[in-house]
C-alpha positions in Angstrom: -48.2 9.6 -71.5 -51.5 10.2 -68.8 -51.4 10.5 -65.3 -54.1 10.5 -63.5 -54.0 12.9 -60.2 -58.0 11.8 -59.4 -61.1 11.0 -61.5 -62.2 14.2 -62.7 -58.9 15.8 -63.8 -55.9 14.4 -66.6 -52.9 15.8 -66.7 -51.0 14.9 -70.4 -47.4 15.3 -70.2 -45.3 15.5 -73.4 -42.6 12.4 -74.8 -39.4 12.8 -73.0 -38.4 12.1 -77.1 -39.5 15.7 -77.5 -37.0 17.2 -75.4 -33.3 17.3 -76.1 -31.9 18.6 -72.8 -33.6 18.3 -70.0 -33.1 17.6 -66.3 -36.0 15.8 -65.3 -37.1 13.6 -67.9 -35.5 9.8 -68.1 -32.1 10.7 -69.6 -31.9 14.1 -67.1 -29.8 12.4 -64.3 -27.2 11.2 -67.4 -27.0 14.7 -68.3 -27.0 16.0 -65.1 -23.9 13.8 -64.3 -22.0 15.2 -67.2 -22.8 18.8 -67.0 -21.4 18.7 -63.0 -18.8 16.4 -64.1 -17.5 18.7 -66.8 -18.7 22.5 -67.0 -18.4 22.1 -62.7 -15.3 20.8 -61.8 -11.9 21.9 -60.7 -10.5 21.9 -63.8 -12.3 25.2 -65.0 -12.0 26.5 -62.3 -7.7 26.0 -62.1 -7.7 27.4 -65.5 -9.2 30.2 -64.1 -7.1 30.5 -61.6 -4.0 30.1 -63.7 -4.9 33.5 -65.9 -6.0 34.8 -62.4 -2.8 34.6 -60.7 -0.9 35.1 -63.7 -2.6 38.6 -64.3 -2.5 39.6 -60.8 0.7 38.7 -60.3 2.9 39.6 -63.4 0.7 41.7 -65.8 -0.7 44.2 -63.6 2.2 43.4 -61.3 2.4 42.3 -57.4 4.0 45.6 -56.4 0.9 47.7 -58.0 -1.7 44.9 -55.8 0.3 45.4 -53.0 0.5 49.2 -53.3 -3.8 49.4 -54.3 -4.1 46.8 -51.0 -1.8 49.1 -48.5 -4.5 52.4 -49.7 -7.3 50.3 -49.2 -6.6 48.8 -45.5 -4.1 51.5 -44.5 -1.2 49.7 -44.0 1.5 47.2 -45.9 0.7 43.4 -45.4 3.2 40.6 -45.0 5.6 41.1 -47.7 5.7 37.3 -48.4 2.2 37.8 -50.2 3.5 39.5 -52.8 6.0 36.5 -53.4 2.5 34.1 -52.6 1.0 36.2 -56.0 4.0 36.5 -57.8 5.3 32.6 -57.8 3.9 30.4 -55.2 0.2 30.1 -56.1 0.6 30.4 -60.5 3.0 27.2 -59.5 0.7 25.5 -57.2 -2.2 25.9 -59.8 -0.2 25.1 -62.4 1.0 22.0 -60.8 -2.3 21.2 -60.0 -4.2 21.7 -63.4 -1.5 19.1 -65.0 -2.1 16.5 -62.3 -5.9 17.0 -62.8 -5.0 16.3 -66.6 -2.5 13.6 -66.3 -4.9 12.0 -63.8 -8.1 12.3 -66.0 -10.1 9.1 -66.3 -13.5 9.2 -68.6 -16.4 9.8 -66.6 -18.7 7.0 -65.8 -22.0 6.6 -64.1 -21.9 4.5 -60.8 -19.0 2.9 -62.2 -21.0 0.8 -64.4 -22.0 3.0 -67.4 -19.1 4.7 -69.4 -20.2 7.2 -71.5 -19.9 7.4 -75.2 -16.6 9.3 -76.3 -19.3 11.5 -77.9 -20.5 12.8 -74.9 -16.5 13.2 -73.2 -16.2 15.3 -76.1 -19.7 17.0 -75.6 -18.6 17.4 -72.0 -14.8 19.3 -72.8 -16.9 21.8 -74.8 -19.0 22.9 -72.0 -15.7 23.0 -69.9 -14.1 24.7 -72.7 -17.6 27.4 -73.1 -17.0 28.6 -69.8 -12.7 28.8 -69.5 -12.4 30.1 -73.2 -13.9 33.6 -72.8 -10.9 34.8 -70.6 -8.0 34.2 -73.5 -10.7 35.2 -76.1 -11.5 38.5 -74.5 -7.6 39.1 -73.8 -7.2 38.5 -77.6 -9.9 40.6 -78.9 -9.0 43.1 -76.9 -5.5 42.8 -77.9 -6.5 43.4 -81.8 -9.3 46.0 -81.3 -6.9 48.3 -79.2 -4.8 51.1 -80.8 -1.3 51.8 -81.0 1.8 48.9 -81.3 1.3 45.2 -79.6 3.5 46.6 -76.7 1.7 49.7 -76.5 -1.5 47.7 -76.7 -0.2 45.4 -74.1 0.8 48.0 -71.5 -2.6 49.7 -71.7 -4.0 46.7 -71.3 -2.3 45.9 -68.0 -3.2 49.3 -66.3 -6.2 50.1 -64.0 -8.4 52.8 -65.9 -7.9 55.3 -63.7 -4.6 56.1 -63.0 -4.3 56.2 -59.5 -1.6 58.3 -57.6 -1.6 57.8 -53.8 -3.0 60.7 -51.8 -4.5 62.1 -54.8 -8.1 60.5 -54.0 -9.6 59.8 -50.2 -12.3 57.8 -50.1 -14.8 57.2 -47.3 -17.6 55.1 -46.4 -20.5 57.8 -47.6 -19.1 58.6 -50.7 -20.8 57.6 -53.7 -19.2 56.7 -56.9 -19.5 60.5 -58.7 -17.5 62.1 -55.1 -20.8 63.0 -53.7 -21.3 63.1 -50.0 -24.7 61.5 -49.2 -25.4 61.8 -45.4 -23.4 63.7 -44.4 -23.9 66.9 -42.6 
């Protein structure tokens, strides 16, 4: 395929054949569709969310957020937050990811075109590339650590440092190492 920008120059471009995945050739708007459709939508992101508030709010535990919050703003917030991380949102997400699942319709393009049930499945596996590494990394790390699975389990669930309050003050000039930059 030629196109011809003026009478002295040619510019060739390749077979959109040659390409497999690409954007801007005929198929791209197709693929486009079902990348945003899929690897894009609310339903990774829920997932996500799920683990998220789940973590936050059991495994490293509200009272620990609510304690690391109160040292960085100076003082306690509402206490129905910690409720909000502990029960309300993991419900509301959960909730919500099963309605986004119950709901789910195959996607189609301009309501015309349905897609082959080869590219739905194409399309879970990019959702699936981007929501899996969270539960694989918590399960690798589960197997690589040392000790029991409840000893592994705990360690997992604490910060790195152990953090006592008053034992570190921080300000706004301190570097990571405790230096003072800055200062007089």
């Amino acid at each position: 395929m030629s196109f011809n920008i003026d009478i002295e120059h040619t510019v060739e471009y390749p077979e959109p054949q040659q390409y497999l995945v690409s954007f801007h050739l005929q198929g791209g708007v197709y693929i486009f569709h079902l990348v945003e459709h899929y690897a894009c939508s609310g339903t990774c992101l829920l997932f996500i969310a799920i683990v998220e508030s789940i973590c936050i709010g059991w495994v490293y535990g509200a009272d620990h957020l609510y304690d690391n919050i109160e040292d960085m703003i100076g003082y306690r917030p509402w206490p129905i937050i910690k409720y909000c991380w502990t029960f309300l949102t993991p419900v509301i997400c959960i909730g919500t990811f099963i309605f986004s699942l119950v709901d789910y319709t195959p996607l189609k393009y301009n309501n015309t075109y349905v897609y082959p049930s080869w590219c739905n499945v194409l399309g879970w596996l990019l959702s699936l590339s981007s929501i899996m590494l969270v539960p694989l990394s918590m399960v690798f790390r589960l197997i690589v650590g040392k000790g029991n699975l409840n000893e592994r389990c705990s360690q997992l669930s604490k910060s790195r440092q152990k953090y006592e309050a008053g034992e570190t003050q921080y300000s706004l000039n301190q570097n990571f190492n405790g230096s003072m930059e800055g200062t007089d």
